[in-house]
C-alpha angles and dihedrals in degrees: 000000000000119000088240092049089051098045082048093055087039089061097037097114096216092054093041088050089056093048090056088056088048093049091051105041086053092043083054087048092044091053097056086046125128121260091206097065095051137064114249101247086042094047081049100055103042086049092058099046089047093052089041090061093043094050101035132083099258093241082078097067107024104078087055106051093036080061097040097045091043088065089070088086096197078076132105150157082269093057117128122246088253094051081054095050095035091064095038089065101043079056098049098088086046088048105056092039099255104169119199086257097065085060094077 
């Protein structure tokens, strides 16, 4: 997919309506989640960016995931909610600047 064809899905309001349901229903998942499964700094991170998208007017997030989630190139404006979410929730780490160090 071309990068013109991917910033012009990332700005598509419908898709990116549908991201901003993705990003909150994983940030409500992300805060009920299990220390013991996750390293500390990683626990830690996802915990703040899922408190930060709770918490924030979604203007603060969108722009970021739109572009983020537009980079999995099997999507579309056709995709279906769980592709979204799917790929939402494979960001998230990288979202929230989780390094391979914070894994321990």
């Amino acid at each position: 997919m071309a990068f013109t064809t991917q910033y012009t899905l990332s700005q598509d309001a419908t898709f990116r309506s549908r991201i901003q349901i993705a990003m909150w229903k994983a940030a409500i998942d992300i805060s009920g989640e299990s220390r013991a499964s996750l390293g500390n700094l990683q626990w830690i991170k996802r915990q703040a960016l899922a408190a930060s998208v709770l918490r924030s007017e979604p203007s603060v997030w969108i722009d970021q995931f739109a572009l983020a989630v537009c980079q999995n190139e099997a999507l579309s404006a056709a995709s279906t909610d769980g592709d979204i979410q799917f790929t939402v929730n494979s960001i998230w780490d990288d979202m929230a600047g989780v390094v391979g160090s914070d894994l321990g």
